[in-house]
One Martini backbone bead per residue (centre of mass of N, CA, C, O) as a GRO file, in nm:
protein
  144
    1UNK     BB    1   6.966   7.772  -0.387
    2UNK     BB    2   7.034   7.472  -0.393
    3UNK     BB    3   7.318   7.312  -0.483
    4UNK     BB    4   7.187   7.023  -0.615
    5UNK     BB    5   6.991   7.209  -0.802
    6UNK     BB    6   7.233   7.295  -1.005
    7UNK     BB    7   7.210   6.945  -1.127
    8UNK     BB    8   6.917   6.877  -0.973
    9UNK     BB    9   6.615   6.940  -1.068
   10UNK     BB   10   6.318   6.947  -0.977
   11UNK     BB   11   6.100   6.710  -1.005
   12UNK     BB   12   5.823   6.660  -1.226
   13UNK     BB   13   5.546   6.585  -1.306
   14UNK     BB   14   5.411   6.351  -1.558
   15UNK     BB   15   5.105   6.382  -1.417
   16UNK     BB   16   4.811   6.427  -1.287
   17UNK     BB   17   4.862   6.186  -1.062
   18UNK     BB   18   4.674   6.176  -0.704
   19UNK     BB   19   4.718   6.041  -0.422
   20UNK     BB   20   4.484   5.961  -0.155
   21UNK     BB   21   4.565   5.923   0.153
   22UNK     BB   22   4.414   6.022   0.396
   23UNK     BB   23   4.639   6.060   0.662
   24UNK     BB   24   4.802   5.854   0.623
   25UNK     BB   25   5.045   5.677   0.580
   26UNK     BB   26   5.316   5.675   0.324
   27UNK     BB   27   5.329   5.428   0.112
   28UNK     BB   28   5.603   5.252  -0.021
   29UNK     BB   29   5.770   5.091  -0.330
   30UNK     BB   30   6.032   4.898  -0.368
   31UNK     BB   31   6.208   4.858  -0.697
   32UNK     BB   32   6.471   4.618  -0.720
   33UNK     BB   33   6.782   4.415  -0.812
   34UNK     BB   34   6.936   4.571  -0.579
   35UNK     BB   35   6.907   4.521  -0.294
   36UNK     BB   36   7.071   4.716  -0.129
   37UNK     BB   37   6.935   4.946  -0.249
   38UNK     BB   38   6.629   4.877  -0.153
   39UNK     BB   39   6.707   4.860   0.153
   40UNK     BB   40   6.789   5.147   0.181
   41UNK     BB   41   6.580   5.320   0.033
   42UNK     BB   42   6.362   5.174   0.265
   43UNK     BB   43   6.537   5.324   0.517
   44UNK     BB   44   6.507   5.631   0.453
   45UNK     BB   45   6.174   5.618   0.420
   46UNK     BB   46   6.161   5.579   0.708
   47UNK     BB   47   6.294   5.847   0.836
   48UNK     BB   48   6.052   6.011   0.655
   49UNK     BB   49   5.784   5.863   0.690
   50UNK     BB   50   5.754   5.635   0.562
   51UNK     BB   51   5.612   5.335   0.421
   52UNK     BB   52   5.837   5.056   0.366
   53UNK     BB   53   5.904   4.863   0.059
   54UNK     BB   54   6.068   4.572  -0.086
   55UNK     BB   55   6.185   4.458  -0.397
   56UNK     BB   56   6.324   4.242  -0.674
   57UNK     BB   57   6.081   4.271  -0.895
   58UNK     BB   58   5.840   4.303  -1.106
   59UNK     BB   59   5.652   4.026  -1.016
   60UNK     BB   60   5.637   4.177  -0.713
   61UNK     BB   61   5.540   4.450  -0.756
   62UNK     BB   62   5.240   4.314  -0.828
   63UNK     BB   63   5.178   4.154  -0.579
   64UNK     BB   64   5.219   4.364  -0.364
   65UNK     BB   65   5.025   4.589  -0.519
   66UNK     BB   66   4.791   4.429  -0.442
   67UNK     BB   67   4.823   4.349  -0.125
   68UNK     BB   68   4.893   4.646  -0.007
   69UNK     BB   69   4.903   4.934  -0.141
   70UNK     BB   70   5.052   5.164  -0.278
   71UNK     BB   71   5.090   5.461  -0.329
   72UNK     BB   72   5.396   5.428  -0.408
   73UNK     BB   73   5.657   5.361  -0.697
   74UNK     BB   74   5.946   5.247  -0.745
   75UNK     BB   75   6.119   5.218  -1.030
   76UNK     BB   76   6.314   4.968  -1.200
   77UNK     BB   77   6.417   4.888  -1.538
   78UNK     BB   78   6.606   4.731  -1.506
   79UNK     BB   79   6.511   4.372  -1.495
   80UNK     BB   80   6.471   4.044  -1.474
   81UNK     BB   81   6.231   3.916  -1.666
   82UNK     BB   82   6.050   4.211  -1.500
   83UNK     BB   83   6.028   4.497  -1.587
   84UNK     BB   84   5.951   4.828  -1.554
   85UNK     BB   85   5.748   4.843  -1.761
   86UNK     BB   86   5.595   4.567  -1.748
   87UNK     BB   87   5.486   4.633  -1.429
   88UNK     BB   88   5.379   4.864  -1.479
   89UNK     BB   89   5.108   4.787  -1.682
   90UNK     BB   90   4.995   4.576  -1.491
   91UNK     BB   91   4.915   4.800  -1.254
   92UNK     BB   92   4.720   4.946  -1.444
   93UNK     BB   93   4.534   4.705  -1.560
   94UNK     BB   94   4.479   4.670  -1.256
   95UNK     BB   95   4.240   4.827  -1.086
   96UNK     BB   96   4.360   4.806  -0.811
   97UNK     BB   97   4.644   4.968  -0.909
   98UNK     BB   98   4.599   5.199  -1.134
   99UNK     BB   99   4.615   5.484  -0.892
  100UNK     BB  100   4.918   5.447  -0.879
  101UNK     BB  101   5.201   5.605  -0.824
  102UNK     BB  102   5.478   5.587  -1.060
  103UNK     BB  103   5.832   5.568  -1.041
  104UNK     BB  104   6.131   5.638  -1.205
  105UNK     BB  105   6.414   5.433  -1.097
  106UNK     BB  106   6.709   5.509  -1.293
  107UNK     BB  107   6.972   5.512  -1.481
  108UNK     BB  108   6.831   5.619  -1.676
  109UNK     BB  109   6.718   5.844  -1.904
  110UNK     BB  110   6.446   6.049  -1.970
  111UNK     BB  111   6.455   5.987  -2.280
  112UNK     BB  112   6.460   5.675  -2.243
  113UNK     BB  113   6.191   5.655  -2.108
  114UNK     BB  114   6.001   5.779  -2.302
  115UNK     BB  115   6.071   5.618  -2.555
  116UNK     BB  116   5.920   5.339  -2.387
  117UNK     BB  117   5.646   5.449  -2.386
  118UNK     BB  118   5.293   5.405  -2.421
  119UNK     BB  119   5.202   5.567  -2.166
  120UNK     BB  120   5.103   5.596  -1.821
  121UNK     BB  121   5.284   5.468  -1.627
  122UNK     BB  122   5.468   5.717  -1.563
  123UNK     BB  123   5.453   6.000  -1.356
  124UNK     BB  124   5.750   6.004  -1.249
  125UNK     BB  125   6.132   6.102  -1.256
  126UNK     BB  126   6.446   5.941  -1.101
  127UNK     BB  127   6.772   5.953  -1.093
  128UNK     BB  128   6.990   5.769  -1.003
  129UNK     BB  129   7.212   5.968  -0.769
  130UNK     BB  130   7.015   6.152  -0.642
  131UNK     BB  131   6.892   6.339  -0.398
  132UNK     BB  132   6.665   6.213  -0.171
  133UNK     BB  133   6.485   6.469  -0.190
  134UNK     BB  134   6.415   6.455  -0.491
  135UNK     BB  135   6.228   6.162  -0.377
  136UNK     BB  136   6.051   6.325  -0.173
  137UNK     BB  137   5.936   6.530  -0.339
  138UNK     BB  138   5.769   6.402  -0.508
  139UNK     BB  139   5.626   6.143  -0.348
  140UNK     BB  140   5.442   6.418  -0.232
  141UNK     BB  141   5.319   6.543  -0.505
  142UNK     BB  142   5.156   6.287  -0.575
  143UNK     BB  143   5.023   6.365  -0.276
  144UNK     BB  144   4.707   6.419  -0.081
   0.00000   0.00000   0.00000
């Protein structure tokens, strides 16, 4: 067992949904209101071969979620105007967007994440601070 992993176990979907790549680069969209942390961990999956962009707010997340298609997107919730939860909802809502698959990247823990869900906005939940390799073990998990 990895030392890691003796403090943040491997993160399991929390649901059934699994994005069909088919063959694709891994599109992925990060969303957060930190730049730096946003322009950073999409510098990181893009070393890990996956095509990445970042946004700073919720209803960039939805923008450019219908604009691009990304196959999985990193949420955080915590976000002024549009937070995490509401730009998850708009994007299920979406026909175009309703199939990606959404992560939880969040300093809320995992209990507080759920207890403010209405249905399956988030697919699987990963607490920023967790080692990146536990976001790319879930990101690859969602994709098929």
């Amino acid at each position: 067992m990895k030392f890691a992993n003796l403090f943040h176990p491997a993160p399991r979907p929390w649901t059934a949904r699994r994005v069909a790549v088919n063959g694709a680069r891994l599109r992925v969209l990060i969303v957060d209101d930190n730049h730096d942390a946003a322009l950073a961990l999409a510098a990181y999956l893009s070393l890990e071969d996956f095509e990445s962009r970042a946004v700073f707010g919720g209803d960039d997340a939805v923008e450019l979620g219908i604009a691009w298609s990304p196959h999985v997107v990193l949420m955080d919730i915590s976000m002024p105007r549009c937070n995490g939860y509401e730009a998850a909802r708009a994007l299920r809502r979406d026909p175009r967007t309703e199939g990606i698959a959404i992560i939880a990247h969040t300093a809320f823990d995992k209990i507080e994440v759920r207890q403010h869900l209405s249905d399956s906005e988030f697919d699987g939940y990963v607490q920023k601070g967790w080692p990146p390799s536990q976001l790319v073990a879930l990101i690859t998990k969602l994709a098929r």
